[in-house]
C-alpha positions in Angstrom: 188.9 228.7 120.1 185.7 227.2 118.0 182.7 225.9 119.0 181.0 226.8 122.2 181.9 227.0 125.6 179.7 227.8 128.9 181.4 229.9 132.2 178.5 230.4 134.1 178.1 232.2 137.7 174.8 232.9 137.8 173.8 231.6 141.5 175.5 231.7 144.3 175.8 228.1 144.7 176.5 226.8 141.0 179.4 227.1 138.6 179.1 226.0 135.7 181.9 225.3 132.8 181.8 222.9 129.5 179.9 222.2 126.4 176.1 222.2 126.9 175.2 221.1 122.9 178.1 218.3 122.7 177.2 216.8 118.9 177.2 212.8 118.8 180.7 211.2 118.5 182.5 214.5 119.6 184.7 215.2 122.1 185.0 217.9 124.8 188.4 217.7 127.4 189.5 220.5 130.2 192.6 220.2 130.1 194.7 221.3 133.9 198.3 222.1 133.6 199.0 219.6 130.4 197.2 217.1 128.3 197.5 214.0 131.3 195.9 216.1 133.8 192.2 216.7 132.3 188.6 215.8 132.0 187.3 214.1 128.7 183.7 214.1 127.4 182.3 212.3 124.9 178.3 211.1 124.0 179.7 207.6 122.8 182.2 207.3 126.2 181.9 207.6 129.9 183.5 210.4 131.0 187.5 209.8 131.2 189.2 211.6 134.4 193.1 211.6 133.4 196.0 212.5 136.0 199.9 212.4 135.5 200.4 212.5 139.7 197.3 210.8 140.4 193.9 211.5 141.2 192.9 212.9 145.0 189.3 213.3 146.0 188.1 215.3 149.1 185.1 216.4 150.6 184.8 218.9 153.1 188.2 218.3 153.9 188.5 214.6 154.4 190.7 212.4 152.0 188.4 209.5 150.2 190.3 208.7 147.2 
């Protein structure tokens, strides 16, 4: 691994994990299970949410996407 990255559990209520100093034109992805099922970050970009199977939102337990 190179550069930095942020796991953070410091209140009870907020977790955080990324890049918090995320240089102009560079990337930062979290990548879940294989490279189609991640979260992509750049400065230039909006941020790119990427699924093999689809993407499944919930809150509190209620399907909205």
């Amino acid at each position: 691994m190179t550069g930095n990255l942020l796991l953070s559990a410091d209140s009870e209520n907020d977790r955080l994990f990324g890049c918090t100093d995320l240089p102009h034109g560079n990337t930062f992805t979290c990548v879940f299970g294989d490279t189609l099922n991640r979260l992509h970050f750049s400065l230039t970009n909006p941020v790119t949410l990427e699924s093999s199977h689809g993407l499944l939102v919930k809150c509190r337990g209620e399907t909205y996407v």
